[in-house]
N, C-alpha and C positions, 0 to 999 in steps of 0.2 A: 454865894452864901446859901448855904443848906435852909429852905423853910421846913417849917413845922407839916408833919403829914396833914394837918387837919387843914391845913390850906391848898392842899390838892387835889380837892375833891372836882371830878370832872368825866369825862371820857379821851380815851386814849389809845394811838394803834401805835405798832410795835415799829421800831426803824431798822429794815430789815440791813442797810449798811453798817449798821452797830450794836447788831443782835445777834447772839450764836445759840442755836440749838445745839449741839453736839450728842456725841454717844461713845462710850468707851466701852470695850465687849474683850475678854480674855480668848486670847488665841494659843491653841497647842497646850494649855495651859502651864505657858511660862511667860506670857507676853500680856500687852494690850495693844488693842487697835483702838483706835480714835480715830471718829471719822463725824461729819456734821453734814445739815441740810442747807442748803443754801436759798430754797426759795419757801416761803410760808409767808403768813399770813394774820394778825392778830388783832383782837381791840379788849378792851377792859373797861370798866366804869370803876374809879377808887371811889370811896369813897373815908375819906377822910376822921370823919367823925364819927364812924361806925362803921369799922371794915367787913363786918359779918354782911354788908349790904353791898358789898364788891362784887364783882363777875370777871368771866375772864374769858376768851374763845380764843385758840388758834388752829387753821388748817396748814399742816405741811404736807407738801409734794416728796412724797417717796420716791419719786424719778431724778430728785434733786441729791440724793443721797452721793457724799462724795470724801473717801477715806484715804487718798493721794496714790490707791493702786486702780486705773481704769478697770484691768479685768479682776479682779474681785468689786466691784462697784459694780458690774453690770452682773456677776452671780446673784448679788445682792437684791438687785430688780428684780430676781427671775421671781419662781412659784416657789425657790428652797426657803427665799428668805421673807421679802415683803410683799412681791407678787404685783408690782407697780402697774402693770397694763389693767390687772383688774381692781385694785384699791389704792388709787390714786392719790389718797390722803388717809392723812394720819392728823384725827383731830382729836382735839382736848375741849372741854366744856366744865366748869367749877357747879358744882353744887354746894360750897360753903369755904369762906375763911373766916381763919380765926388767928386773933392777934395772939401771940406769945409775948411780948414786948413791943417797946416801941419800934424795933428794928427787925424783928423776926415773925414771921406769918407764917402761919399753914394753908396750904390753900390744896384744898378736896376737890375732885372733879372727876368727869367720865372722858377714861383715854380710851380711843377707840383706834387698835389697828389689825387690818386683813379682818373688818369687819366683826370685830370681837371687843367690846367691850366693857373695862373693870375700872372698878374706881381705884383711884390713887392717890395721897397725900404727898406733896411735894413740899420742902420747908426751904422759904426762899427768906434771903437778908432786903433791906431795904438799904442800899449801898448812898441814897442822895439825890439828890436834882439839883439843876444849874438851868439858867436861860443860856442858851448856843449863841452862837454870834449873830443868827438868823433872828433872833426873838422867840425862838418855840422852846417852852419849857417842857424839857425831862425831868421824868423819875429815872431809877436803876437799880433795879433788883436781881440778884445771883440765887442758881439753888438749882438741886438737884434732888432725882431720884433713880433708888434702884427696883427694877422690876424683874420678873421671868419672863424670859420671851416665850417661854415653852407656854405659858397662861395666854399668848394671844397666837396661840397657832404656828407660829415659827419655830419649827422643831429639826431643822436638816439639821444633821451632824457627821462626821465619819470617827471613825473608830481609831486611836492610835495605837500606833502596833508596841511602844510600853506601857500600854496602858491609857486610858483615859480618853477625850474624847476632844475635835479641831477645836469645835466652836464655846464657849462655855453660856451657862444659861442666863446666867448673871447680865444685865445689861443696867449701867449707868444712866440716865438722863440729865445732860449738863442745859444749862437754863442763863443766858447772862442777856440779859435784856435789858435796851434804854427805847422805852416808850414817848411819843413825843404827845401833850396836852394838845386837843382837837378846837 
């Protein structure tokens, strides 16, 4: 049984078995690649009764990046794209949410990657909570955003020979998280 947001005020870290970060990026522009990180890192304070009083932090391992082709996964590590030997994380930090509804939040923060940091408004649903069979109760919230990678440094690309360009700038950020109450 779904409780009321306002009975979940707490602190919470992310369950990285049942959390996807993801990324969709147009390729050749006729495609998408979808690819996700596998190892990161998160915690949050809700705050129930005033969500403007929420935070949120996560670091991901850019080494962890993994799009089901190894050698484009490891181009990806190099200096063209993330540069993983020297910026080993890709972190996020909230500077403000704000409620839309009961179900819908905006949540503002400072994404920081390859050392370059912009704010960004991410708009995530609040999908529910349940107690697991373990006794630890989740939240689960979904949401995305789109960015330019060209804005944090990641600018390789090659040139198509009808035109246009491999990699496109456009980058998705997919977000499905179930946080477990601490």
């Amino acid at each position: 049984m779904t409780m009321p947001l306002s009975e979940l005020t707490g602190d919470y870290v992310l369950d990285p078995a049942h959390t996807r970060i993801g990324f969709v990026a147009r390729h050749a522009m006729v495609t998408k690649v979808r690819g996700a990180f596998h190892q990161f890192e998160g915690t949050a304070h809700l705050d129930g009764a005033d969500p403007a009083k929420s935070t949120a932090q996560v670091v991901i391992k850019t080494e962890s990046i993994d799009t089901g082709v190894e050698q484009r996964d490891q181009h990806l590590r190099t200096n063209d794209f993330l540069d993983a030997p020297n910026f080993p994380d890709i972190t996020f930090r909230t500077t403000s949410v704000e409620a839309k509804s009961d179900t819908d939040y905006r949540v503002t923060g400072d994404l920081t990657v390859k050392d370059v940091t912009r704010p960004v408004s991410i708009d995530f649903e609040y999908t529910g909570n349940a107690v697991d069979p373990y006794g630890n109760l989740r939240v689960g919230l979904e949401g995305s955003v789109t960015i330019s990678r060209k804005e944090y440094g990641v600018t390789w690309n090659a040139a198509l020979e009808g035109g246009g360009v491999l990699v496109g700038d456009k980058v998705v950020l997919e977000f499905d998280i179930s946080a477990i109450k601490q």
